[in-house]
N, C-alpha and C positions, 0 to 999 in steps of 0.2 A: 504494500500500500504506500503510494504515496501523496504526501502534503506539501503546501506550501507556503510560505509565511510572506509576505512583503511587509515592511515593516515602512509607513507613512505616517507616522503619530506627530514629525515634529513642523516647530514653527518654521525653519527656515531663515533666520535672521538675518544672515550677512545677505539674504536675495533684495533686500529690500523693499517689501513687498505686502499689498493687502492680499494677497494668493498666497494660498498656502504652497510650499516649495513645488510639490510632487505635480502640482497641477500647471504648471508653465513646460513649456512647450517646444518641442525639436520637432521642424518638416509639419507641423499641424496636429502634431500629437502631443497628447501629457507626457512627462516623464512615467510616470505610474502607470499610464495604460500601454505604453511599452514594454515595460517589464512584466505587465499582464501577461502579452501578447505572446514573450518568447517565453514564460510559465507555459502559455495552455499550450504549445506545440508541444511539449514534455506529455499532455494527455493524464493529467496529475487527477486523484482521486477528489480533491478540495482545496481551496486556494483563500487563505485568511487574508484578508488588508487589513493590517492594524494600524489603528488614526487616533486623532485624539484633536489636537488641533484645525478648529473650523469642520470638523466632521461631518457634516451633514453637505458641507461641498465637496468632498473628497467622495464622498457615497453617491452624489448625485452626479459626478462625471464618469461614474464606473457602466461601465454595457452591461446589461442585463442578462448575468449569466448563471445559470443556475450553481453553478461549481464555486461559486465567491460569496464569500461570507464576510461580515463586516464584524471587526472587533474593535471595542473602544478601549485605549488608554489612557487614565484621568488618574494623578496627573502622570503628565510623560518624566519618567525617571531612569530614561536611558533603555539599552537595549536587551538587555538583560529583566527587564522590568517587565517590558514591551511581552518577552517570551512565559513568561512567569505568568501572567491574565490569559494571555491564552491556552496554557498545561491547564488554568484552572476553568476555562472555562467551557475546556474541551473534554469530553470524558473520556475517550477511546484517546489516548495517545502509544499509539503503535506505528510500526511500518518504519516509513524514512520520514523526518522533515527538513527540506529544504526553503532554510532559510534568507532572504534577500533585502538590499535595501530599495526603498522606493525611488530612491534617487540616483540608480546607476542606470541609466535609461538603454546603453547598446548592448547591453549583454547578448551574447551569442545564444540561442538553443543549443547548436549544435556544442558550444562551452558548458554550459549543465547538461547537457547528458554524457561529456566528457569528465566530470563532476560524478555524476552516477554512475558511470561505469565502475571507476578505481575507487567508491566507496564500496561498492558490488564484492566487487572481485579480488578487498583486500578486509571485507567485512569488520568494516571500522566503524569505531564510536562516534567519531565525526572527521570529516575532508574538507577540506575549505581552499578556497581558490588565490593564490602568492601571486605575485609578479617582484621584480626589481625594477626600482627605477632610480633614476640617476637625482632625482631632486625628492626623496618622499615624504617630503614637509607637508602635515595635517593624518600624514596614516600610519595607524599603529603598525608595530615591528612584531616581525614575527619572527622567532628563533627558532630553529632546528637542533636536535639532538638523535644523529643519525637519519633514520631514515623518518622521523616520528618528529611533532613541533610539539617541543619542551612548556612554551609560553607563549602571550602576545603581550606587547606591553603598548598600550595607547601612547598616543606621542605628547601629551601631556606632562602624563608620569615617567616619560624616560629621562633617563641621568645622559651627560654629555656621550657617554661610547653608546652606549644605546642609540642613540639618535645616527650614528653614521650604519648602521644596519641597514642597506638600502631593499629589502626583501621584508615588503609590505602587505597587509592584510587586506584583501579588497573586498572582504564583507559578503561574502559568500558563502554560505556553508551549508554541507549535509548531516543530518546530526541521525543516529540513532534513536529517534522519539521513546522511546519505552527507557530507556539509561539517562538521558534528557532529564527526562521528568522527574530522575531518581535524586539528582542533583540541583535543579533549579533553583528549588527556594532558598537553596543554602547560600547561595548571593549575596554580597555584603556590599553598599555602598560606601567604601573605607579608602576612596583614592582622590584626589585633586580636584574633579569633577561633581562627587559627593552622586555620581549617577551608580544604577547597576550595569556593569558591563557583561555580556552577553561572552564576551572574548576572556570570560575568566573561568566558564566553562573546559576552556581547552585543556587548561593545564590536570580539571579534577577527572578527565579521562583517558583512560589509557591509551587508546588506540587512534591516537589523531595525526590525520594524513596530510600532507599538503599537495596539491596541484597546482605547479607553477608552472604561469603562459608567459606569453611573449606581452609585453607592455605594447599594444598598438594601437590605443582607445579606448579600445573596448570597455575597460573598467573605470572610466574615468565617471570620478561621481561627481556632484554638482550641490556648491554650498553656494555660489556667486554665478552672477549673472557673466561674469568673463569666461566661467567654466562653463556655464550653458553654450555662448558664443563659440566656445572650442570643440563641443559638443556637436552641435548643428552644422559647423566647419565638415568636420568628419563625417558627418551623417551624409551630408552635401555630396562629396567627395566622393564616398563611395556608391552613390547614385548617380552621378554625372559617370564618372568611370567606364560601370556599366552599361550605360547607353554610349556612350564613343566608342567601346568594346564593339558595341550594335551595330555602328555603321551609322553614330548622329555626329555630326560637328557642333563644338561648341568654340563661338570667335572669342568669349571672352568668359571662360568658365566663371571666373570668381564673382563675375557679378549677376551670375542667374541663379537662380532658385527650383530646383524640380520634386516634384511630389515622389512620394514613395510608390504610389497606386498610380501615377504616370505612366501610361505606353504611348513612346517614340519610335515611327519606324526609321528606315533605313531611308540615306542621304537627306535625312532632316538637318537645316542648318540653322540651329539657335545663335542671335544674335544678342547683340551684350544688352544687357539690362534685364532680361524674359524672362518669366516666372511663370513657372507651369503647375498649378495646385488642381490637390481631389483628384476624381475619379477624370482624368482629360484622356482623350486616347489622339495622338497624333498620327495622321497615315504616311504615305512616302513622300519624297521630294516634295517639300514644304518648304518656307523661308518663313521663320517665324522671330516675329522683332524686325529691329531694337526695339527696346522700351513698350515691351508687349504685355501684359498678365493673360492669364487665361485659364479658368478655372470648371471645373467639373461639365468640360466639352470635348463632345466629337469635330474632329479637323480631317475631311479628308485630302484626298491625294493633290499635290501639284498647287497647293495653295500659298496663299504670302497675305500675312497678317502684320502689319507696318505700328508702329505707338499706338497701338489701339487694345481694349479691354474687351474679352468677351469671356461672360458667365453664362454657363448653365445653356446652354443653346447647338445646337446642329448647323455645322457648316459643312455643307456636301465639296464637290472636287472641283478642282479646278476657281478656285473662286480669291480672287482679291479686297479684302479689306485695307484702311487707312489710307492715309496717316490720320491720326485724332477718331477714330470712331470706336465708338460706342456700342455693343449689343450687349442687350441686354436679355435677361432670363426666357425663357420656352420660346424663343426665336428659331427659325428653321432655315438658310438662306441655300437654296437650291444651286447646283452645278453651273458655273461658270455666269453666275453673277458678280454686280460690283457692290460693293459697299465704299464708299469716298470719303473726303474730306469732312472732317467735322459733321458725320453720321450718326444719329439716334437710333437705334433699333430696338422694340421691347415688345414683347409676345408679341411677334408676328409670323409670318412666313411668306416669304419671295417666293414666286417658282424660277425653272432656271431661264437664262440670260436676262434678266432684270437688273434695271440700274437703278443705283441711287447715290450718284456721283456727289454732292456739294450740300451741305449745310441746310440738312432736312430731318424732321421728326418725325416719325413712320411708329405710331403704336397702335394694336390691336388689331392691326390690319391682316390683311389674303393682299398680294401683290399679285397679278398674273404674269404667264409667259410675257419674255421680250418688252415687257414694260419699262417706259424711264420714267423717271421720277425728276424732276426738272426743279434748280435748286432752290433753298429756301421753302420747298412742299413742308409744310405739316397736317397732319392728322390730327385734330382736334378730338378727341376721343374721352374726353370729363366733362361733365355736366355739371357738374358741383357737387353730385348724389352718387352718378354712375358710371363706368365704363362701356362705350358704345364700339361698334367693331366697322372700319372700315373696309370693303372690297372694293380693287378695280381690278379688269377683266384683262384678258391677255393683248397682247399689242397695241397700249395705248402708248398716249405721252402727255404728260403730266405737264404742265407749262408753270415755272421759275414762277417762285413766291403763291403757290395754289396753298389755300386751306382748303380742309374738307371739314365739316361739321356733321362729328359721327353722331348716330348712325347714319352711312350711307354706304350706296351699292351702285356702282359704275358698273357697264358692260363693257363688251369686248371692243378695242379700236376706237377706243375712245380719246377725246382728246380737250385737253382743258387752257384756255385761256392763262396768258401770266396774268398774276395779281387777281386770279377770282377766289371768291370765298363760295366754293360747291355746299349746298345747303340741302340739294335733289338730286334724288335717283336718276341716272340717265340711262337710255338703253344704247345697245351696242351702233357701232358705226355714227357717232352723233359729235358734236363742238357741242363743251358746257361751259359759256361762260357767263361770268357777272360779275360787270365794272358800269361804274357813273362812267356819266360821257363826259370827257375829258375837257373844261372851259378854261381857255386862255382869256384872261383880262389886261389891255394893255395897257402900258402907261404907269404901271402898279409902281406905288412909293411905299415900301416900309415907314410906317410911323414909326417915329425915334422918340423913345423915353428920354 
């Protein structure tokens, strides 16, 4: 049987922050729901988050899953504390439990079940996960006696030699749950911190193993917001990677941004500033950017999206957006249309070859085939109560500065006056317009104030 503990109880203080630590965020995820995420690949029997601080928002960012169990710690007095409320308030403590903190957000799967293995296969009281690092200021030291770790000592309580032991504790551990519990409460808060430390278990059992990795981020945990920064670095990095591996160019990696749930196909070429968030699925030879976002949308093939933002919406193949445009949510814009200059787009849908070149607001609308949109068109689609939906028909042309006052319904081949305000239905093949007749007065003096 196995468990799992994430241990989220504290404030976070050096983050400086009204959030509690666990819940700030690498690539659009929590730190805590991270380390959920590489927990439940493990396939774990039950999965504890012990909280304590702001709890009820630590509990409300958690996915609804039946295997997570929420334990309170009040007050938090360290990590050792944190395990002691849960021995008691669990009553089967059997099997393995693997323990973790909330705040080591990249931990590997495939690293805990590298973890479980060699506690497996050397049936130990507990294993816990070392590294060395060259600078290991803020983490406890862990000492070796043979092949077995003698002690940890927090870096608080270490004496000068102590402190140059560059073979760190990175807060990981598989404990024997049934031996665990034999010793828990015997915990004394008798050291610097006046906390219980969890890491003093080690020394009251016999058979504690150490599994040392390679220091390559992975373990890197997060008190400050520089360490988040270093964090999302790496997380960045090894996502962009990936996709160059693919066949994407990126002209200026460091300054994009790509989702984990991101699919880029092949000869996609990101340009500098583009940030690809959520569920986006990019197709092939695309130019996407500079200075692009684009968030939980389909992009398909052969297209070029210029400093423009598009959420939540369907853009079929072949199709150009920007510079400055705008789509906006459940928009659809069909194969090998345009989207232009200073473009609004919001729940609509283009069919394909339709323009809308220049400095036009397009909501609620049905665009048909081969339609232009002629600049300065808005859809007037609020009433002050409601949303009204515009259609025009396929092969019109829309004549520079047209409003439409929705609801309305243009046919096919229709074609509209510049400067008219459309107030009426027109049928297909028809001129809709409406303008005053234009009076010149001559002679005209501006009155001067």
């Amino acid at each position: 049987m196995l468990s799992v503990a994430i241990l989220a109880a504290g404030k976070g203080t050096r983050m400086e922050s009204s959030l509690p630590k666990v819940l700030h965020k690498i690539s659009g995820k929590s730190l805590l729901q991270r380390v959920i995420n590489s927990c439940v690949e493990l396939k774990p029997d039950q999965i504890f988050v012990i909280t304590g601080h702001k709890s009820k928002e630590v509990q409300k960012s958690i996915s609804n899953e039946k295997k997570i169990h929420i334990v309170i710690q009040e007050p938090q007095s360290g990590t050792g504390h944190a395990v002691q409320i849960l021995c008691r308030e669990v009553k089967k403590n059997e099997g393995k439990l693997l323990v973790l903190n909330g705040d080591v957000p990249l931990i590997r799967p495939s690293t805990l079940k590298r973890l479980l293995y060699l506690h497996d296969s050397k049936n130990a009281d507990v294993s816990l996960i070392t590294t060395k690092k060259r600078n290991p200021q803020g983490y406890g030291r862990v000492f070796l006696k043979g092949d077995f770790i003698e002690r940890i000592v927090e870096e608080k309580d270490c004496n000068d030699l102590e402190r140059e032991n560059p073979l760190i504790n990175a807060g990981v551990y598989c404990f024997n749950w049934g031996k665990l519990s034999e010793i828990i409460n015997t915990l004394q808060s008798n050291n610097n911190q006046k906390e219980i430390y969890l890491t003093d278990t080690i020394s009251m059992l016999k058979n504690s193993l150490s599994l040392e990795i390679e220091d390559n981020g992975e373990l890197q945990g997060i008190n400050n917001r520089i360490q988040l920064s270093v964090c999302e670095e790496n997380m960045q990095n090894l996502i962009k990677e990936k996709h160059m591996l693919n066949g994407v160019t990126f002209i200026n990696k460091a300054s994009c941004s790509i989702s984990e749930e991101a699919e880029i196909g092949k000869d996609v070429i990101i340009e500098a500033n583009t940030h690809v968030r959520g569920n986006t699925k990019i197709k092939s030879h695309c130019i996407i950017g500079p200075n692009t976002f684009i968030e939980n949308s389909y992009v398909g093939l052969n297209c070029e999206i210029s400093n423009s933002t598009v959420y939540a919406s369907h853009i079929m193949d072949h199709i150009k957006i920007g510079p400055y445009s705008h789509v906006r949510p459940n928009s659809k814009i069909s194969s090998f249309s345009k989207i232009g200059n200073f473009v609004e787009i919001k729940n609509s849908q283009l069919e394909e070859e339709s323009k809308v070149n220049h400095l036009s607001y397009i909501g609620d609308s049905i665009i048909g085939r081969s339609t232009n949109i002629g600049a300065g068109t808005i859809t007037a689609n609020f009433d002050g109560q409601k949303k009204h939906q515009t259609k025009i028909g396929k092969n019109s042309s829309i004549g520079a500065n047209t409003v439409f006052v929705a609801p309305i319904n243009l046919g096919e081949s229709v074609t509209t006056g510049a400067g008219s305000v459309i107030t009426k239905d027109s049928k297909d093949n028809s001129l809709a317009i409406s303008r005053t007749k234009q009076v010149n007065i001559e002679n005209w003096e501006r009155k001067k104030s």
